[in-house]
C-alpha positions in Angstrom: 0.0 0.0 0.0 3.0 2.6 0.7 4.7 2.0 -2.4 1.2 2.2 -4.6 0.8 5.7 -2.7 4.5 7.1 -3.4 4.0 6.1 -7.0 0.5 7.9 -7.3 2.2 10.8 -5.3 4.9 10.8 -7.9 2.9 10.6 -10.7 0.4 13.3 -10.0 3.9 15.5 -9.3 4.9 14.3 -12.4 1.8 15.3 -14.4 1.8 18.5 -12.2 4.7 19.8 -13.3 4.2 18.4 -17.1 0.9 20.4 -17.0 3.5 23.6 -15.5 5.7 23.2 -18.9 2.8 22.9 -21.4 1.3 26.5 -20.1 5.0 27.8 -20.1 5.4 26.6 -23.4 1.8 27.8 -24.4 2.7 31.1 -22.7 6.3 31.5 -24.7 4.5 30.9 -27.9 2.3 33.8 -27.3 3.8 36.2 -25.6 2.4 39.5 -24.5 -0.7 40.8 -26.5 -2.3 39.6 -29.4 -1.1 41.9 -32.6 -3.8 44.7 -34.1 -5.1 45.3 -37.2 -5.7 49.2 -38.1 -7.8 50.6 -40.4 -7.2 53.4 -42.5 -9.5 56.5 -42.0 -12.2 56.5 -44.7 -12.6 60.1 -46.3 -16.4 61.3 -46.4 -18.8 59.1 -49.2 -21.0 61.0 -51.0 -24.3 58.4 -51.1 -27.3 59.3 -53.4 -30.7 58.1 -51.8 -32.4 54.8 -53.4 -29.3 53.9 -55.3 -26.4 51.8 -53.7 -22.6 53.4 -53.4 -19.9 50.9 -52.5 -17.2 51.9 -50.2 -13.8 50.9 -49.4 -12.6 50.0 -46.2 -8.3 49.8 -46.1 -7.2 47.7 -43.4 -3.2 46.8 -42.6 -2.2 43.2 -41.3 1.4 44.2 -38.7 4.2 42.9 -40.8 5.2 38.9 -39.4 1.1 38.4 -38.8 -1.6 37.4 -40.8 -5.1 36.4 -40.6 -7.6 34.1 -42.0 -9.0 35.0 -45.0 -13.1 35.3 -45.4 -13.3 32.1 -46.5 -10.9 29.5 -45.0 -9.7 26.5 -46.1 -10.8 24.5 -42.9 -13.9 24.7 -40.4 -11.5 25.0 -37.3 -10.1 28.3 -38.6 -11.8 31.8 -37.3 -12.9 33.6 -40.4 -12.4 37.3 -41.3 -15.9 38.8 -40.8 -17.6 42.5 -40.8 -20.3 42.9 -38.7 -22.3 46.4 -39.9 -24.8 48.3 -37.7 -26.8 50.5 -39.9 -28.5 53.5 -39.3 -32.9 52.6 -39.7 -33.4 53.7 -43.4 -29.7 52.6 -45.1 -29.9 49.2 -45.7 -26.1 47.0 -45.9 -25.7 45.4 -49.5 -23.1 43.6 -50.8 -19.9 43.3 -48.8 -17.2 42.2 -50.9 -14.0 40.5 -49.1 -10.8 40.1 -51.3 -9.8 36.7 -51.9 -6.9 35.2 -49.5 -3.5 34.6 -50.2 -2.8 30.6 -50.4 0.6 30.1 -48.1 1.6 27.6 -46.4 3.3 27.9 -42.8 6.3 26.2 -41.0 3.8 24.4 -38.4 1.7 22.7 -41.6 4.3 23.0 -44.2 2.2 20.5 -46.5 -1.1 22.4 -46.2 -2.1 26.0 -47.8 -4.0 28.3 -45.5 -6.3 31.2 -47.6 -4.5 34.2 -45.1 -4.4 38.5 -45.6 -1.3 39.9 -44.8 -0.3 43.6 -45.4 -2.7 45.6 -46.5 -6.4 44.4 -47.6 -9.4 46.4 -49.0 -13.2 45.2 -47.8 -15.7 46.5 -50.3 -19.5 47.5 -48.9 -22.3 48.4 -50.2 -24.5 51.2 -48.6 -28.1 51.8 -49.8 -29.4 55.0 -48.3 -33.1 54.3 -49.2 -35.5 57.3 -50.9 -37.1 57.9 -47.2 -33.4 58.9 -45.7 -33.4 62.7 -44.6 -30.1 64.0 -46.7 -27.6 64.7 -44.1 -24.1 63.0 -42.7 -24.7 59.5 -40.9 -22.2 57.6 -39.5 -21.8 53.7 -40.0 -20.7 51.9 -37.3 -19.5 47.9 -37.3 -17.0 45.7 -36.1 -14.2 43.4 -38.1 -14.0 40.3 -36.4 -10.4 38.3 -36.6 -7.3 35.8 -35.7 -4.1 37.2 -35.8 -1.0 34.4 -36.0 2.9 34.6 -36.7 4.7 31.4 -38.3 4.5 29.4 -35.0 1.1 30.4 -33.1 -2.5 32.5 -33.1 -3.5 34.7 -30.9 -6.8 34.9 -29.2 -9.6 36.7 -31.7 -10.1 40.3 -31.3 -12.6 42.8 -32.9 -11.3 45.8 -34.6 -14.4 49.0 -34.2 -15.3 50.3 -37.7 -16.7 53.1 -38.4 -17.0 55.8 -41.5 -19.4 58.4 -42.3 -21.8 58.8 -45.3 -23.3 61.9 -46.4 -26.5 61.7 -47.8 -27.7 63.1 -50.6 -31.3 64.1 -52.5 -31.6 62.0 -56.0 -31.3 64.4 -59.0 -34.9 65.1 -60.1 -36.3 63.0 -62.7 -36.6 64.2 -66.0 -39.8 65.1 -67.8 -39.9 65.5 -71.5 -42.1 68.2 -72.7 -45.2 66.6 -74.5 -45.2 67.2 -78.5 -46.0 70.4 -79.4 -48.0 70.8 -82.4 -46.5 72.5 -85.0 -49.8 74.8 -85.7 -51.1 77.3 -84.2 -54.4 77.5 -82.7 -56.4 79.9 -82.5 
């Protein structure tokens, strides 16, 4: 019975201190804080009611990162995703995500992940519809990633969005004059 105890004594130490050097290890991988995306500032888009204007969001990947792409190769990767909350009367179209970069990594060097790195442009569509008082609105949203280097990823993070659109009146339709006759009546 006293040699059954020391060995389960040992192994839980053992296992202890193999749990110890896993979270070291796990902690060395990633050290400090998970990298940031930025986005460029968006100058003021000119949107005409009842007719959709696509703008162009610029965001920059830190050099050494990259994220998954929109659409990854694999279920268990985190997608790139924009999340838009839109004012009531300006309805979200289209958004239009670049395709990814196909690279492969020193951790899977036999697979291709679909990544950004460096800079990448997300394309959305804003539709201002006719009952939209003309007038500046801002567009807030959020872009949902995973940052990882060569070895490791980082915990997801969401980077705020936000841009303004100013509103404007359609032009007025135009009316062709009926046929005028080419008499004259009196």
């Amino acid at each position: 019975m006293t040699i059954h105890r020391k060995s389960w004594r040992g192994a839980t130490c053992s296992f202890a201190v193999a749990l110890l050097v896993a979270a070291e290890l796990a902690s060395a991988q990633t050290p400090g804080k998970a990298p940031s995306l930025t986005m460029v500032a968006v100058p003021l888009t000119t949107a005409q009611r009842a007719k959709a204007t696509m703008v162009d969001l610029n965001f920059r990947v830190p050099a050494g990162y990259h994220i998954n792409s929109n659409t990854p190769k694999s279920e268990f990767l985190i997608p790139t995703a924009l999340k838009m909350d839109l004012p009531t009367d300006i309805i979200l179209g289209k958004i239009e995500y670049p395709a990814g970069e196909d690279t492969s990594f020193p951790f899977s060097p036999d697979e291709k992940l679909s990544v950004y790195s460096g800079d990448f442009t997300i394309a959305v569509a804003v539709h201002p519809l006719h009952a939209v008082v003309p007038g500046k609105y801002v567009m807030h949203g959020v872009l949902r990633y995973q940052a990882c280097d060569n070895a490791a990823c980082y915990p997801p993070k969401a980077l705020p969005v936000s841009f303004e659109v100013k509103v404007v009146k359609e032009p007025p339709a135009h009316h062709a004059n009926p046929a005028q006759s080419p008499h004259i009546h009196n």
